[in-house]
ZAMARGU-4260 file (C-alpha; in steps of 0.2 Angstrom, whole numbers, plus 5000, padded with zeros to 4 digits):
<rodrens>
0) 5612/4162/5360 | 5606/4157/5379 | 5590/4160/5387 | 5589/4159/5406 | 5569/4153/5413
5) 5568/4153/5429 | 5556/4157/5444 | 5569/4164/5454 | 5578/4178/5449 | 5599/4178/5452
10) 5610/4193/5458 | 5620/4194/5443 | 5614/4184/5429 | 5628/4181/5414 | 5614/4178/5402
15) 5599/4184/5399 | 5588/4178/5409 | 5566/4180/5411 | 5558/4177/5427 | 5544/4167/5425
20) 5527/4162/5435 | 5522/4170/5452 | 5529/4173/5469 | 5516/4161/5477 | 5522/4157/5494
25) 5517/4138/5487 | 5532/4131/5474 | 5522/4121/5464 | 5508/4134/5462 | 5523/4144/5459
30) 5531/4131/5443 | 5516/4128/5436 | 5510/4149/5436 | 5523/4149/5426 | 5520/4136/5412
35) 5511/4151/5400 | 5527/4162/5404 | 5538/4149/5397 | 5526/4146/5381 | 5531/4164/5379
40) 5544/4166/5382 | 5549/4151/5368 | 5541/4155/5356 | 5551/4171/5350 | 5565/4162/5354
45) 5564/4146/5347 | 5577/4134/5355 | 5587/4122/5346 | 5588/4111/5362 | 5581/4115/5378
50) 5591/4112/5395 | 5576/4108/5411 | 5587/4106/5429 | 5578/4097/5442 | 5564/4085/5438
55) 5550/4091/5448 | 5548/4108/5444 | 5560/4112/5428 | 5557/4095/5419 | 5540/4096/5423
60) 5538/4113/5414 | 5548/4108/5398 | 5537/4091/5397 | 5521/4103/5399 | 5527/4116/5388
65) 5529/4105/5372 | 5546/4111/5371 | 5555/4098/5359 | 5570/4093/5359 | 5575/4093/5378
70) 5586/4087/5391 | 5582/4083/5409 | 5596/4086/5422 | 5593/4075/5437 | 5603/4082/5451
75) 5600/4067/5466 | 5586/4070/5477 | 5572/4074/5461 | 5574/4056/5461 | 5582/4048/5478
80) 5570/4058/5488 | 5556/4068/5481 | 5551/4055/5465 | 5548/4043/5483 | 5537/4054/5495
85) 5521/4048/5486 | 5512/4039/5474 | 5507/4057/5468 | 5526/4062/5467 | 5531/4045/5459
90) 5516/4048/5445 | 5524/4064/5441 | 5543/4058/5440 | 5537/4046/5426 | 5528/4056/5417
95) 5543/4068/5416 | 5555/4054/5414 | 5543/4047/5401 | 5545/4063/5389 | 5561/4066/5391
100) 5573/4062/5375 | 5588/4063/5384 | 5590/4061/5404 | 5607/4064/5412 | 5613/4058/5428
105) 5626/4061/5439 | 5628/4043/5445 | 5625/4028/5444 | 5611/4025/5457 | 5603/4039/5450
110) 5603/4029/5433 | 5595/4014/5442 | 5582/4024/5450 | 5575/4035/5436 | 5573/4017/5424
115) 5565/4012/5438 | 5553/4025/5437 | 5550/4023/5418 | 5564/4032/5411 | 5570/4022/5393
120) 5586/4015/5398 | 5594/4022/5380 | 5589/4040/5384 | 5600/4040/5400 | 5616/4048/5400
125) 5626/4044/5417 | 5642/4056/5418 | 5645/4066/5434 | 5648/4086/5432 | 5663/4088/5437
130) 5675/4099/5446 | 5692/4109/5439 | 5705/4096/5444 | 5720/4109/5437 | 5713/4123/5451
135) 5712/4110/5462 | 5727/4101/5460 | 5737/4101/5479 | 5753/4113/5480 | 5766/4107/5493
140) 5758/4091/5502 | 5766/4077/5504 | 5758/4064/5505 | 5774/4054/5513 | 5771/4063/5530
145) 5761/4060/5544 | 5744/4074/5543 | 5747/4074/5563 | 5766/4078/5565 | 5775/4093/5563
150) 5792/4098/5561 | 5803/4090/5576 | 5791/4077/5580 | 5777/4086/5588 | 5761/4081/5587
155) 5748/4095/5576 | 5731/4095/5576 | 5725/4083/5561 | 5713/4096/5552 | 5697/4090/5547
160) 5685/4099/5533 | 5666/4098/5532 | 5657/4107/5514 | 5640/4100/5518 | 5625/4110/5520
165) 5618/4108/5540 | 5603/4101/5533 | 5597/4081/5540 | 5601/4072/5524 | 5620/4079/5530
170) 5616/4071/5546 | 5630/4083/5554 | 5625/4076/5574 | 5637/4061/5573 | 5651/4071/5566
175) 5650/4083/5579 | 5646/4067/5591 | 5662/4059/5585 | 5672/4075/5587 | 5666/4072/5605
180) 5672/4058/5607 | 5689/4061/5600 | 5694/4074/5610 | 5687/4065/5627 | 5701/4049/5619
185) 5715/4066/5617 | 5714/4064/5601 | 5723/4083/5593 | 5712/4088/5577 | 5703/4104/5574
190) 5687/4105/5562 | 5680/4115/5550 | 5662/4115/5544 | 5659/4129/5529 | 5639/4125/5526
195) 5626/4133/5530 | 5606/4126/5532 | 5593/4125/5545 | 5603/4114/5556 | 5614/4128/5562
200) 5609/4132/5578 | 5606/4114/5583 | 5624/4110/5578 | 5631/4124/5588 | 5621/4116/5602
205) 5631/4100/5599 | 5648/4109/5599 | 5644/4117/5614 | 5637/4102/5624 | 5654/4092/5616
210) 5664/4107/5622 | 5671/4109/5605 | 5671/4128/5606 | 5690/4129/5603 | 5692/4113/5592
215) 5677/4116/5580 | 5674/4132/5567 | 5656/4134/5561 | 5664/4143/5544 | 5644/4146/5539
220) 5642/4147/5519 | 5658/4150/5510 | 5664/4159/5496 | 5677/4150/5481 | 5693/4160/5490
225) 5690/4153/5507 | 5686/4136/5500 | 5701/4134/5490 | 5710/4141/5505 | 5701/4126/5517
230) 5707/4113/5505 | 5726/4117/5507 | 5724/4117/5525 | 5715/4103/5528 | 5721/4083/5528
235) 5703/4073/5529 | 5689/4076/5521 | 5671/4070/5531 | 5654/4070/5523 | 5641/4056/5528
240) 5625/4060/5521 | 5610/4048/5520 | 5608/4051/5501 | 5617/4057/5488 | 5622/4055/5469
245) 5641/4061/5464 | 5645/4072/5477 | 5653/4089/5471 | 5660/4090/5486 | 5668/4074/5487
250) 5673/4075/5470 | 5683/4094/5476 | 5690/4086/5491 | 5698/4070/5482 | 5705/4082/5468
255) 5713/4092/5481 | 5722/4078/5490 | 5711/4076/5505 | 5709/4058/5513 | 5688/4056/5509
260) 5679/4049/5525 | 5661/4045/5515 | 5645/4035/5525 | 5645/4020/5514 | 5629/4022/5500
265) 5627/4021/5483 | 5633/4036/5476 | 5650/4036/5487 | 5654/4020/5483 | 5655/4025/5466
270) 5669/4035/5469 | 5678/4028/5484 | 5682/4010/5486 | 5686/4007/5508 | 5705/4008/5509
275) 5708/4013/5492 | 5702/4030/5489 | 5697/4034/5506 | 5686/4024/5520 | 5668/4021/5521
280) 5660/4022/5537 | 5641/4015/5542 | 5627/4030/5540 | 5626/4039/5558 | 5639/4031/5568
285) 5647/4042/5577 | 5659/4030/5583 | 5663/4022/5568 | 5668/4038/5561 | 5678/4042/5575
290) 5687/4026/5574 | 5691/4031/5555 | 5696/4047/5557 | 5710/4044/5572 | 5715/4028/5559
295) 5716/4038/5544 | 5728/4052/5550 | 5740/4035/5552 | 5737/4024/5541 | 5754/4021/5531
300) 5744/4021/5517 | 5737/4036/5515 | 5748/4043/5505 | 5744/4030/5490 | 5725/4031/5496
305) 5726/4052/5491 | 5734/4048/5474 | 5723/4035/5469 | 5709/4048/5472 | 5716/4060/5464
310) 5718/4048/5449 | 5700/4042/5450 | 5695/4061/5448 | 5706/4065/5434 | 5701/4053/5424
315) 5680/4049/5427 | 5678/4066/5436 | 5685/4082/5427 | 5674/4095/5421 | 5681/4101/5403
320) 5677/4082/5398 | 5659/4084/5404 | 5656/4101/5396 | 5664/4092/5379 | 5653/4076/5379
325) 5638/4087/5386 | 5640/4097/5369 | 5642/4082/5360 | 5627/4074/5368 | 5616/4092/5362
330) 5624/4094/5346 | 5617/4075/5342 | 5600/4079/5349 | 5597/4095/5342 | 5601/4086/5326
335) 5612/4102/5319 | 5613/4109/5307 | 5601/4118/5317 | 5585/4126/5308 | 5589/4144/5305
340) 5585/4154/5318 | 5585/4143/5334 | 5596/4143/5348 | 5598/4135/5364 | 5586/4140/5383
</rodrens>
């Protein structure tokens, strides 16, 4: 059995799910209103193994509620950003990471970071989720042939795919900025950019003052159909965040058989190697990531760069191996047999 806590109600759960704490317009009032909800609410129920996502307010909540045992999910910025804003924030990681029996980690610089913090370096589990690399598996690329040339020789537009919120840890200016200065080079290429975020408006100010109107689609947020239907059509893949642990995005884009341009940090460089899986480019250089994507749609290696990617995926990146050593991983720490009665929340 599965219980769903959470403070914010979904549309359509597939579980049964409680709302917990209030609708204070502050989120951490909001979390910890809901610290006697969750007593509640586990009591009845009795957990074998409790699942808390997202240090700051989830992990927080299971260490408070005395719910025992549990596993933290650390999803990136709980600890690359938020664990660092203060010595306040930094006082509440450890405590969370402290009283966590098992931590997992999507990667490994968020490994590094949460022993920094105090986490016990036998309690952290470093896999990343996932994706389905079978639904993501290319139909009909080859990867002998140039991204830029059609049938007959002439030259196509390369197509170029953006999944990143429009949020400033994205940093999408010098994307659009390098755009710019592609098609003032006459460099073909149209771009897709499927996100959506606070950023919107300023980045369709940057597509307008690049003139990009015709060579750039703001897709907004969208749904799995479209997404799978941007992967087949596109030939690179940009993402050049300031921070991140495993990308899902990346992880989608390499299983599908798109050249990754990545800004070089920690968390990309776990999965793309320059010029092997992909290339790496400085954090907001727009001319840098100009440069790499007019080289990539060339390069004659692109071809072997794509399958090695795809390769990396399959084998440290697919999802059905995560779901079965996550089972494993609870199995072991709710010490099954389970006591009669107890399930999972």
């Amino acid at each position: 059995d599965l219980l769903l806590l959470t403070a914010h109600p979904t549309p359509a759960p597939e579980v049964p799910e409680r709302v917990v704490g209030r609708p204070w317009p502050v989120a951490a009032l909001r979390y910890l209103s809901a610290l006697g909800d969750v007593r509640r609410e586990m009591r009845p129920f009795r957990p074998d193994v409790t699942v808390a996502h997202f240090l700051p307010n989830y992990g927080l909540l299971a260490a408070l509620s005395g719910a025992t045992p549990w596993m933290l999910a650390c999803w990136g910025s709980d600890l690359l950003i938020n664990a660092r804003r203060s010595p306040l924030h930094r006082a509440r990681a450890r405590y969370v990471l402290r009283r966590a029996p098992l931590i997992h980690v999507d990667a490994e610089v968020l490994a590094e970071a949460a022993m920094t913090l105090g986490a016990r370096p036998g309690r952290v589990w470093t896999r990343a989720w996932g994706v389905d690399t079978a639904a993501l598996a290319p139909a009909g690329r080859c990867d002998g042939v140039d991204a830029g040339t059609a049938g007959g020789g002439a030259t196509a537009p390369v197509r170029i795919l953006w999944t990143r919120q429009l949020e400033p840890v994205y940093d999408p200016e010098p994307f659009v900025r390098a755009l710019g200065e592609l098609k003032r080079r006459g460099f073909p290429f149209h771009a897709a950019m499927a996100g959506e975020g606070p950023m919107r408006g300023r980045v369709a100010d940057w597509i307008r003052e690049e003139d990009l109107a015709r060579e750039v689609t703001l897709e907004g947020f969208v749904g799995e159909e479209r997404l799978s239907t941007l992967y087949r059509e596109s030939d690179l893949y940009v993402s050049v965040s300031r921070s991140d642990s495993t990308s899902q995005s990346l992880l989608e884009a390499m299983a599908a058989g798109l050249l990754p341009i990545v800004s070089d940090i920690a968390g990309n460089r776990e999965w793309v190697t320059h010029r092997r899986q992909g290339y790496l480019v400085p954090t907001g250089d727009k001319d840098a990531i100009a440069c790499a994507i007019a080289e990539a749609s060339r390069d004659p290696e692109r071809g072997a760069m794509r399958t090695r990617a795809r390769e990396k995926v399959a084998a440290e990146g697919s999802f059905a191996d995560t779901l079965d050593q996550l089972e494993a991983r609870l199995t072991a720490l709710a010490s099954l047999p389970p006591a009669s009665g107890r399930r999972a929340t």
